[in-house]
N, C-alpha and C positions, 0 to 999 in steps of 0.2 A: 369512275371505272377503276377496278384493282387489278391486279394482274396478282405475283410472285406471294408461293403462301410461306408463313414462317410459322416454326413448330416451337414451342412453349412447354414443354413438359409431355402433357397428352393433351392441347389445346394447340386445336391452328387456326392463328389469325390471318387475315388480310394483308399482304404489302403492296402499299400503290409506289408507282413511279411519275407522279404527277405535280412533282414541285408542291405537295400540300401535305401527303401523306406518307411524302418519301423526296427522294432528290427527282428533280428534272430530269426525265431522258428524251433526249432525241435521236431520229435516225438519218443519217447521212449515207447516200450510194453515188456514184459517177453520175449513172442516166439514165434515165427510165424509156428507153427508144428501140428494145427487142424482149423477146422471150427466150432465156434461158435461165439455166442454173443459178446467176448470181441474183437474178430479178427473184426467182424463187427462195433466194436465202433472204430478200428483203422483206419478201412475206411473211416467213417465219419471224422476222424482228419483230415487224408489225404485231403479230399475232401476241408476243411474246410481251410489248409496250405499247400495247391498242390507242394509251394518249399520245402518245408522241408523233409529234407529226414529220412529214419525209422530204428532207432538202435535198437536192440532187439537179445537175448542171442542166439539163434538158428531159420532157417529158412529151412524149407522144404516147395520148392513148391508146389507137389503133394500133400503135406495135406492137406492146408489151401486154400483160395480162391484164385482162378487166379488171379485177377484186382491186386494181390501184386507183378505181374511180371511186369506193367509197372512202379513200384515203385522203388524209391532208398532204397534198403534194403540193410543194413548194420551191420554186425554179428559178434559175439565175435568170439575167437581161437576154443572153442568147438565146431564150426559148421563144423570143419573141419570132428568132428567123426558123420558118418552118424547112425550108429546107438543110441546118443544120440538126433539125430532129428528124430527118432522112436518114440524114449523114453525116452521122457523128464526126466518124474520124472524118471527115471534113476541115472540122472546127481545131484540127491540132495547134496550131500556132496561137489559137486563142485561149486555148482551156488553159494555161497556168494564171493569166488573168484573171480568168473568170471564177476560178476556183479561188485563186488570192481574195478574191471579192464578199465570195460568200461569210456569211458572219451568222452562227449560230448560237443563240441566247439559249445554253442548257447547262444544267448540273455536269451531266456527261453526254456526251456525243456517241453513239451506237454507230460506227461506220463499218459497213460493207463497201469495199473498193480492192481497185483493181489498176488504179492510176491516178487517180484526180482527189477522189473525195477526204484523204489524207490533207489535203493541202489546207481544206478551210477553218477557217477560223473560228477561235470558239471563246468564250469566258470561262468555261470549266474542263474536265477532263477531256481525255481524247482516248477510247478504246476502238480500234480497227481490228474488223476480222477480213485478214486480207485474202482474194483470189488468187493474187501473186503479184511482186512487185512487179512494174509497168511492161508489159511486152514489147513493146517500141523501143526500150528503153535499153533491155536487158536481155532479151533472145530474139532482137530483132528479126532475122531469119523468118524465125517461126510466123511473127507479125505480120510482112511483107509478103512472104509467101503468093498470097492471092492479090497483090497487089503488080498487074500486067504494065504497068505505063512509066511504071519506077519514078514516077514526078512524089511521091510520099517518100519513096527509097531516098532522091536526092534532098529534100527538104531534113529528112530525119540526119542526113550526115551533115547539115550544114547546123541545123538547131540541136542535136541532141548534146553536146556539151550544156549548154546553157538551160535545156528539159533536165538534163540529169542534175545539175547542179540545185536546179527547183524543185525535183523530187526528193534527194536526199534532205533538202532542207525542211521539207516537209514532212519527214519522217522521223525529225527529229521531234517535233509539235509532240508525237504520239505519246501517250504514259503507257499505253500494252496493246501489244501485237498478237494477235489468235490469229493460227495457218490454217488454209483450212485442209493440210496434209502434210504431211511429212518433206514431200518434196520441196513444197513451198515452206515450209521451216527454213529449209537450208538457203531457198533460193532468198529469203530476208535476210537470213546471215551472212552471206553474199553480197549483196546489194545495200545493207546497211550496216552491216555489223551489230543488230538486234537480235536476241535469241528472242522466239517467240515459240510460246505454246501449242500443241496443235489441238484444234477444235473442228471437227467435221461438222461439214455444213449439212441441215435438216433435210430429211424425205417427208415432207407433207403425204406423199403416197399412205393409202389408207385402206385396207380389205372389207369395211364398213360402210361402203360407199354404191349407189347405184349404178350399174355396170350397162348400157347401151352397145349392140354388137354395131360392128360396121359392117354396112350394107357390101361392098367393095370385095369384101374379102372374109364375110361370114363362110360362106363353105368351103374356104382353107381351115378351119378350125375342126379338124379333125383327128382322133386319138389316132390313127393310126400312122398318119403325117403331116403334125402341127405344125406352121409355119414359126419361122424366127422375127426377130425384131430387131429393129436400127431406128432409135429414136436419136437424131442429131439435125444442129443448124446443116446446112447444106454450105458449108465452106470447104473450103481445099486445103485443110489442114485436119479435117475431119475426115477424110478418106472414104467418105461415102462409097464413092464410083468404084475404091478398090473391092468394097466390101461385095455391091451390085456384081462386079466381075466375077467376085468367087463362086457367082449361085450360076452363073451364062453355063448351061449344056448340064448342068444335074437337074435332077427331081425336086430337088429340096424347094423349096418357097419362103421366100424374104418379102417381108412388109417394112417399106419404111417412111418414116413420118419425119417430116423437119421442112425448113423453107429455106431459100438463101438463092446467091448467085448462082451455086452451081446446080439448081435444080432443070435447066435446062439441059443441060449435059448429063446428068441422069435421066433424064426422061428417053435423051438418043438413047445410051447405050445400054436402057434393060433392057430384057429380055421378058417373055409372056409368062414365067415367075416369078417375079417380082412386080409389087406393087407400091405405088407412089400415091401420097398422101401426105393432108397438110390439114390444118387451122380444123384438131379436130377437137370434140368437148371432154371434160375429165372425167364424163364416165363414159366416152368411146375411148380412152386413151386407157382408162380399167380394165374393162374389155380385152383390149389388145394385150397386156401385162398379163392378166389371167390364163389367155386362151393361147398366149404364145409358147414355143416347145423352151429358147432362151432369148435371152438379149445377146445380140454383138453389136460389136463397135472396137474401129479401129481407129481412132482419134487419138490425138497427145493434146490427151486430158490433164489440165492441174488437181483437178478433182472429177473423183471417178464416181459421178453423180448415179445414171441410168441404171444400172447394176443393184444400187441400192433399191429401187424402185421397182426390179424386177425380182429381187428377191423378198418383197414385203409379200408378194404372192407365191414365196417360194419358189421361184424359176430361177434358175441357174446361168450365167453369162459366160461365153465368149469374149475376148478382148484383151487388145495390148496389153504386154507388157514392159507399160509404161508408165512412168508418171503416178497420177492420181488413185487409176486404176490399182495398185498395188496395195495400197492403204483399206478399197474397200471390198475385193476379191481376193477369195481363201484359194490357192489351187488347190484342184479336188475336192474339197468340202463346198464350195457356192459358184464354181465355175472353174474355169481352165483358162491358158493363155495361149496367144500367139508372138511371134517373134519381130517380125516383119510386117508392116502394112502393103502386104501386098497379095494379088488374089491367089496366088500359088499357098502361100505361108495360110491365108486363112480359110481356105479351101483341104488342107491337111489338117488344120486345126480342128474343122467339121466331121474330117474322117474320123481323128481321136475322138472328139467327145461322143459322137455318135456309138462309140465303145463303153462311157462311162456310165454310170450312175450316181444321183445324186440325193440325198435326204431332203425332201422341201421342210419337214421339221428345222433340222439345222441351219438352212438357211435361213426362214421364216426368224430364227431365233438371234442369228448374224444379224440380221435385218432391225431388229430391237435395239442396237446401240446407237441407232442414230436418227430416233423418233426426236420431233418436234417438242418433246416434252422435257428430253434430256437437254437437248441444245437451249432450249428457254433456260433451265436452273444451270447451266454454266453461264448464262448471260449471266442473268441477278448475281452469282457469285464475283464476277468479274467486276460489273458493277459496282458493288457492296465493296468490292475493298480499292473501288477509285474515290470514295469517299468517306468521309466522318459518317458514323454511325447517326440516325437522325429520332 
């Protein structure tokens, strides 16, 4: 199998990545044990180095995305205990072990991480495209956040000297760092003292794709008051509930899709505009992109994933002005911002944009820098020059 094409004059040939036709590559992530953003950049890799098979500290099928059951996944000794594929963060006092453990026979190593997968070991290069260096580590706050029992809070203050001293060291392994934001640029030069490149992470999202309405919420899809859209985990640093608050006592209508702890607690406090929904398919999830009026989200995003995915159909987003977000929302050209997560601040925010107009061309066109076809040829680029010409 080939992947990456090389141009020749006016002749393009094949370049494999398969130890025969090109150097080795393999891909490295933390853990294959939810569905989000960074599992989604490890598809993109995949896609990008279809031989390469995928090392990563633990793996549950049933969490993450299926398309990783026709993958070579390959798991440390702890995937043995299923309840640390639960519950990852569980497993903290174990993971710099387990990661030390890991040993990956490649030319270069393709890492997606976000704490761990930096650490393992390899006989050839080391490219990490990082989420951001460790949240535990480094904006604990943020980390602990939804953590009620503080038994993690105390453990993190008794071992993080000795986490951190095994991160940094592990960061030194690396030969190049790709952010996948501006933010996280800085927060590596921070945290290590590496400059690193920034490379936004891929939108698989696609408008060529078979579109399935949801039953649920089919006759909210109407021109004359299309509902909005909140695609996120349901965590407490995700701000879900504030978002839910903002729509309590207007007209407007919010669909939101994600799973997590706090989905209980949004389910108390909607309201009979808003709608809750989960584990849906990628063309109910087209669907919803399509027929939505924008995206919001109020998260402290490292990367401001959703946005992108709402603008591949042209729709225009809502959301912080924070973090990730900033790198992949134009104000006034692909959406607008709010200040505060909180429902006052984005419940004014709806009043603004409900004022605006927006080009779906120009978005549509925003939306073009960060297809899966771009992000593959700065792989191979990156690639290509961690090794000897072959």
């Amino acid at each position: 199998m080939t992947d990456g094409l090389e141009r020749n004059g006016s002749v393009t040939t094949q370049r494999a990545y398969d130890g025969v036709d090109g150097p080795r590559v393999v891909i490295a992530h933390d853990y294959l044990t939810q569905r989000g953003g960074a599992e989604k950049v490890v598809l993109s890799m995949s896609k990008a180095f279809p031989d390469a098979p995928i090392y990563t500290l633990l793996y549950d099928p049933a969490g993450t995305y299926p398309e990783f059951a026709d993958r070579d996944v390959r798991v440390s000794p702890l995937n043995r205990l299923a309840f640390f594929r639960k519950q990852h963060r569980a497993a903290l006092p174990l993971l710099p072990a387990a990661a030390s453990s890991m040993f990956v026979d490649a030319d270069v190593v393709v890492t997606s991480s976000s704490g761990w997968a930096h650490g393992f070991r390899t006989n050839g290069a080391k490219l990490v495209h990082c989420h951001t260096p460790a949240h535990w580590l480094y904006t604990p706050d943020m980390y602990l956040k939804d953590q009620g029992d503080g038994i993690k809070r105390g453990l993190l203050k008794v071992a993080g000297p000795a986490l951190k001293a095994w991160d940094r060291r592990a960061a030194r392994t690396v030969d190049r760092y790709l952010a996948v934001s501006t933010m996280i640029k800085d927060r590596i030069e921070g945290a290590y003292g590496i400059e690193a490149d920034v490379l936004p992470s891929p939108v698989a999202m696609r408008t060529d794709v078979e579109v399935e309405p949801v039953p649920a919420v089919a006759e909210w899809a109407t021109e004359d008051q299309p509902f909005y859209l909140c695609v996120s985990r349901l965590m407490p640093y995700k701000n879900v509930d504030k978002v839910v608050r903002a729509f309590a006592g207007s007209d407007r209508r919010l669909v939101v899709v994600g799973r997590g702890p706090e989905a209980g607690h949004i389910e108390s406090i909607r309201t009979p505009n808003v709608a809750l929904l989960s584990d849906l398919t990628d063309a109910q999830m087209a669907w919803l992109y399509q027929s939505c009026r924008a995206l919001i989200a109020a998260s402290y995003e490292d990367y401001g994933l959703t946005p992108i995915e709402a603008a591949v159909w042209g729709k225009p987003a809502v959301v912080l002005r924070w973090g990730g977000f900033l790198d992949t929302v134009i104000d006034g050209v692909t959406g607008t911002f709010f200040d505060e997560p909180q429902a006052d601040s984005i419940a004014a925010a709806l009043d603004r944009f409900a004022t605006l107009s927006f080009d779906p061309q120009l978005i549509c066109k925003h939306a073009d820098q960060f297809t899966e076809q771009r992000y593959s040829q700065r792989l191979y680029e990156a690639v290509d020059g961690l090794v000897a010409p072959c």
